[in-house]
N, C-alpha and C positions, 0 to 999 in steps of 0.2 A: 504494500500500500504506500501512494505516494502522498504527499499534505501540501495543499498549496496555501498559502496567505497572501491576501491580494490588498494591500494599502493602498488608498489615496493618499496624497502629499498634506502634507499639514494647512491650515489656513494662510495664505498666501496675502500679501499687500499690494494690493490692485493702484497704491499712490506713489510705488517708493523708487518705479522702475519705470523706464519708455516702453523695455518689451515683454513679451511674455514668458519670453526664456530665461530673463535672468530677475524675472519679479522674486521678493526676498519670502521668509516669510516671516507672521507678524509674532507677537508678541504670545498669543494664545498657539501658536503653532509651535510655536518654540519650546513650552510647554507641554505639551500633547504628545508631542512623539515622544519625550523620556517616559511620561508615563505608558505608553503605550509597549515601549520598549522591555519595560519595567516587567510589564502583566503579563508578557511573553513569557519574559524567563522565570514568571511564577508558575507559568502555564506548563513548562519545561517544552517549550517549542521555540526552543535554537536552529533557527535556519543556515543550511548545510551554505547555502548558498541565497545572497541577496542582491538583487538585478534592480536596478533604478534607471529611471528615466535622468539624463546629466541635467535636465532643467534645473536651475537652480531650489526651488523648491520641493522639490521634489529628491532632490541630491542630498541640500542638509535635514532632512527630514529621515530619510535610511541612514546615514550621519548620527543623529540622535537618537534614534530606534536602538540600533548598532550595538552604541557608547551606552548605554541607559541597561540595554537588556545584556550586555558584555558576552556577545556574538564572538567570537573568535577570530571571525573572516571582514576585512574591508566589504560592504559594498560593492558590486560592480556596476558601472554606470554601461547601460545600453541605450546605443542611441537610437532603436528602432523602438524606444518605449515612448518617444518623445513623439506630437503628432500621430501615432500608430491606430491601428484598430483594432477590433478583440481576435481579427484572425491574422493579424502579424504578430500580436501577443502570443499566440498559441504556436505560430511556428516557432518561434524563440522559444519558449517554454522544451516542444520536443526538443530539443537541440541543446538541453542541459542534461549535462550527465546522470546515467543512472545509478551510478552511487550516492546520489543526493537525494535524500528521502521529503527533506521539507525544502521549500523555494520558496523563497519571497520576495513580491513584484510589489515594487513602491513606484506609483505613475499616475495618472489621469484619467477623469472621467471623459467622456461618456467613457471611455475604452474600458474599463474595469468593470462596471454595471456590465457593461455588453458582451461581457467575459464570461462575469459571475452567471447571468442568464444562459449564455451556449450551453457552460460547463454544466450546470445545476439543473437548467429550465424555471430558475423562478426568477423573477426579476426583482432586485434588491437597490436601495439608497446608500450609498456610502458618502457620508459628508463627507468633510475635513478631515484625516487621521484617523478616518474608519476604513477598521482591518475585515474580510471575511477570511475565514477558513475554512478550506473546501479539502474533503476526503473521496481521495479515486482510490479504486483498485485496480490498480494498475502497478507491474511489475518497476517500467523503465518510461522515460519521460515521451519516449515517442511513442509511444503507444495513447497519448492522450488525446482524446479524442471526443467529440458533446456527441448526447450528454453522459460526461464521464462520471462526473463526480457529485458527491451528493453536500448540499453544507453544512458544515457541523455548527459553525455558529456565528455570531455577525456581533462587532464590538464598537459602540460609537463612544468617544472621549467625552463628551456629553454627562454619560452613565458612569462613566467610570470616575469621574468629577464628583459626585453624586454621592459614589459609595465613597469615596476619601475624605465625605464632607467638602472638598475647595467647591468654590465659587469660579462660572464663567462661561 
């Protein structure tokens, strides 16, 4: 069985940049993905291998996930995550090794929703630094295929604010 985790990039600042690639993110973003990172490695879901869009927000956000949940592995930035669609997503995806049991895509909407729907068949919201995690059976990464996988559970920073008592 393989595990996928599918991030959005943390809340991004729509004032702070001219473009959309190298927009920062804000101050709640910044936030968000340590905790998020955090709940990972309480979760004991250490991904083998972590794949980002180089957008900037999107970058320091697997950056803070990373550092936060003390992942072992750098990040790798894929630049087919940037602008992509849920079925360039998916070629990427086979084409990671099958040694890697858990993979985690930190990227962009609509492309994630459109992902989580191929994969699963339902169709889900991922705000800001909302993770799903999606279970295939499947042996080896190209073998994935919709609808492969089914989802285990869907995590908004929102809630998780919530149960830590903060504010935001």
């Amino acid at each position: 069985m393989k595990t996928l985790l599918l991030m959005r990039h943390g809340k991004s600042d729509w004032s702070a940049s001219d473009g959309d690639f190298d927009r920062p993110l804000t101050k709640r973003g910044w936030d968000d993905a340590p905790m998020v990172g955090r709940m990972l490695a309480d979760a004991h879901l250490i991904p083998d291998r972590v794949l980002t869009s180089p957008a900037v927000r999107a970058w320091t956000t697997a950056k803070l996930v990373a550092g936060a949940g003390e992942f072992p592995d750098e990040p790798v930035k894929a630049g087919g995550l940037y602008e992509s669609t849920a079925d360039e997503c998916l070629e990427l995806l086979r084409r990671q090794s099958g040694k890697d049991d858990i993979v985690m895509v930190v990227g962009h909407n609509p492309t994630l929703e459109d992902l989580v729907e191929a994969l699963c068949g339902a169709r889900v919201r991922l705000p800001t630094a909302a993770v799903a995690c999606l279970d295939a059976e499947i042996d080896d990464w190209q073998d994935l295929s919709p609808p492969a996988c089914a989802l285990r559970w869907l995590v908004i920073p929102r809630f998780l604010r919530r149960i830590s008592g903060r504010r935001g």
